[in-house]
N, C-alpha and C positions, 0 to 999 in steps of 0.2 A: 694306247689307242693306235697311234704309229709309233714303228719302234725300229732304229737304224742298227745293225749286231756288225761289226765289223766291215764296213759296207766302203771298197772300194770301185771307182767307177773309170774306167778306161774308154776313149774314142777310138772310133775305127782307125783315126789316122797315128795311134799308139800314145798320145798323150794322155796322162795321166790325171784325170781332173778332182777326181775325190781319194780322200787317201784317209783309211781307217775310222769311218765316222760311227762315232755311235752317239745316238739321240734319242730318248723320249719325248715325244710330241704327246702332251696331254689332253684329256677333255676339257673344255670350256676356256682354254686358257688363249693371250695374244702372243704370240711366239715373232719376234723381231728377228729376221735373219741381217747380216751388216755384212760390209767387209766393199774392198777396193773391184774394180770389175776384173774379171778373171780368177776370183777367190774360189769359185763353185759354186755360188748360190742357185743360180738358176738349172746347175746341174744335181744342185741336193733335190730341189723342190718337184723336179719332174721324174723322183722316184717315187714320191707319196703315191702316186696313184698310178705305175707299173708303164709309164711314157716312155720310162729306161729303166734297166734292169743291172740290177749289182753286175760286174766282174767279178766279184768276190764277196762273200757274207752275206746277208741278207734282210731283205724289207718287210715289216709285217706291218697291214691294217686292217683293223678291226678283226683282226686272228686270222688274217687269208696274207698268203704268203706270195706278194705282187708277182716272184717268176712263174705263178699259177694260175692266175687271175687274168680275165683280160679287162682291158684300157676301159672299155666301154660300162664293165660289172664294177669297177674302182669309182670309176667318174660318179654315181650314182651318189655314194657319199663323202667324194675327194672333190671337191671343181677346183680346178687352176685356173684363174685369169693371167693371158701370156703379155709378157714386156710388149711386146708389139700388138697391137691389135689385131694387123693386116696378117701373122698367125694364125687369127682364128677366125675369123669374119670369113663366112664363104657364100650366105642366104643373097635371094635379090633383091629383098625389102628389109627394113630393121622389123617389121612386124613379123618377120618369117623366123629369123634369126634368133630373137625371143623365142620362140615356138617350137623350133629344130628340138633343142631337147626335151622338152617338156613332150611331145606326140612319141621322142625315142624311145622316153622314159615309162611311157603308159597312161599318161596322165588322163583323166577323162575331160569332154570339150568342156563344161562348165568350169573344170580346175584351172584349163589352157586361159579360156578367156580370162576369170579372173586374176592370174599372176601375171598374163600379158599387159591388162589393164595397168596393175598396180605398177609395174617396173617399166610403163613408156613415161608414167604419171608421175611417179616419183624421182626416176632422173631425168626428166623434163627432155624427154625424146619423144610427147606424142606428135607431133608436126612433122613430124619425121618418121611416120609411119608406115608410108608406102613407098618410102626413098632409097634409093640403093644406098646401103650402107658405106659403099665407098668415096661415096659422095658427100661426107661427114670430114668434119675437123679431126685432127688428131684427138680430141679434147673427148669428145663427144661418142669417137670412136672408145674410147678407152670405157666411155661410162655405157655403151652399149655391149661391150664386152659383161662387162659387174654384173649387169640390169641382169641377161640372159643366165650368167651363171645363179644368179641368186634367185632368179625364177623358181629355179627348182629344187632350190633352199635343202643343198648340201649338208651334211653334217660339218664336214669340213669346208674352209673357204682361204686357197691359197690365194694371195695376191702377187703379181711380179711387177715393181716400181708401178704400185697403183695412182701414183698422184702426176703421174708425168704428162702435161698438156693440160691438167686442171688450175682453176684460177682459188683463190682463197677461199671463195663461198664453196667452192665443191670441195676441197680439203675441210673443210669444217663440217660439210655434210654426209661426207666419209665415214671423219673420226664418227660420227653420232651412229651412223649405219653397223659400224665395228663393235659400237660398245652394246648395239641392243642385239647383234647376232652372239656376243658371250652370253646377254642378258639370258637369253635364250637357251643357253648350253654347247651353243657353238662354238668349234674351236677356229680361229683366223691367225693364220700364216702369214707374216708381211716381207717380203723380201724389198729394200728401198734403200734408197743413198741418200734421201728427203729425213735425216735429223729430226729438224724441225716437226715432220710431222708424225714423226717416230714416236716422239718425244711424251707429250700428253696424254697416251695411251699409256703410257708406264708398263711395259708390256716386259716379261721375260725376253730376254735378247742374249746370242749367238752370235759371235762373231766370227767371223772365215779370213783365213790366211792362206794362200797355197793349197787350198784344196785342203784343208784341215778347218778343226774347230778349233780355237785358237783358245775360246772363253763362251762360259754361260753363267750368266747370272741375271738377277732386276737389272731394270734399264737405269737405276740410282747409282749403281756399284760398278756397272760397266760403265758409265760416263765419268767415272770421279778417276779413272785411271789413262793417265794422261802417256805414258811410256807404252800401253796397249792401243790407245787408238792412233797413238804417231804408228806404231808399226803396222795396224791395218789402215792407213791412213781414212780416216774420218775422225770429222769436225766435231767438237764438245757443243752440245745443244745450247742455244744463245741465252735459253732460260736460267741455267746452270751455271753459266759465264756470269750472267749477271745477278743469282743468288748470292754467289761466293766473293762477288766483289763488294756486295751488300752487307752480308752477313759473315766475311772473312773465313768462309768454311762452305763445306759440299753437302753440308748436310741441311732438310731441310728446304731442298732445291723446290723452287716454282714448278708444279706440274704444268701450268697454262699461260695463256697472260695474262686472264684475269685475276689468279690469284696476286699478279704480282701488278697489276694494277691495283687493286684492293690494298695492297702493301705500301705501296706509294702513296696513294690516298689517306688512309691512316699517320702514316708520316708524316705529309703534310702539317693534318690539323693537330695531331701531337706537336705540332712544332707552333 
């Protein structure tokens, strides 16, 4: 569906930020990008949809070749939600901002109201609907970011360090948002240095060094390799930590806490 052929990526001011990536990005699937900051992630992830264009080899999605495409014909079934909010937020209201691309898009007014309705309702931004968005928490800015891009319910839906400013209930109501846009067929991109919420999604994950891929595999295989994440330095998920101190091995790791609540309880009363 997206597909990276040799694909290196230079800045204007001659650094070298991506170096020979090649990646499949498949349908339906949760694809974990990792890695230390300065690795490339945010400069792999704003090739998917022709934001930036190879220096060298080439990006295809959905069979159109992004140095052909423009930004605006990609966006339709690529959304990136950006690390900063204040990137993309430009409306005078959060109601507007919502709406920006759904009117870009075609949408007819009946469609606009009803995905405006559902994404102020659902991440609990209606009271904030004739508010200037700038006027918003960091928090809230990030989940008016989400709300607008999934409005218009993407085929793809990249995320950049989606959980940063959010508290635990909105991390939980994320994961749940994530797993019913695969339900659905959609494919979700995570790029995050949040483990932890990496973690329960069990997602395929990628990991970046230097502007390289360093590793791909399940998010089981890449966490059990402890000589790989010292050098991209990130943390072993605390689930997994405390699997294998349980169970004296990596395999078998807790996907949640509940299951390893459940585990403890059981022990318990076995005991």
């Amino acid at each position: 569906m997206i597909e990276f052929s040799s694909v290196e990526y230079r800045h204007p001011n001659g650094v070298l930020a991506l170096r020979n990536i090649d990646l499949k990005i498949r349908k339906g699937e949760v694809l974990a990008i990792v890695g230390e900051n300065g690795a490339g992630k945010t400069t792999l992830i704003k090739h998917t949809n022709g934001l930036l264009k190879p220096s060298k080899g080439k990006v295809t999605a959905f069979d159109m070749d992004t140095n052909d495409e423009s930004v605006a014909n990609l966006s339709r079934k690529i959304g990136i939600i950006f690390q900063n909010p204040d990137h993309q937020i430009f409306s005078e209201s959060v109601e507007n901002e919502v709406k920006f691309a759904l009117k870009n898009f075609g949408f007819k007014e009946e469609a606009i109201s009803e995905r405006l309705e559902w994404a102020l309702n659902f991440f609990d931004l209606e009271r904030y609907r004739t508010t200037s968005p700038m006027l918003l928490s960091g928090g809230e800015k990030k989940r008016l970011c989400i709300a607008s891009v999934l409005a218009w319910d993407p085929d793809v839906v990249v995320m950049d360090e989606p959980t940063v400013g959010q508290d635990f209930i909105q991390k939980e109501r994320l994961i749940k948002i994530i797993q019913m846009l695969v339900s659905k067929g959609k494919t979700v991109v995570i790029v995050s240095h949040d483990i932890e919420f990496i973690w329960p999604l069990q997602p395929r994950v990628i990991v970046m060094c230097g502007g390289k891929i360093i590793a791909d595999n399940k998010a089981g295989k890449i966490f059990q390799e402890r000589e790989l994440l010292n050098k991209a330095r990130i943390v072993k998920p605390q689930l997994q930590e405390l699997s294998e101190k349980i169970h004296g091995e990596s395999s078998g790791a807790f996907s949640n806490i509940y299951d390893a609540k459940q585990w403890v309880i059981s022990k318990l009363k076995s005991d």
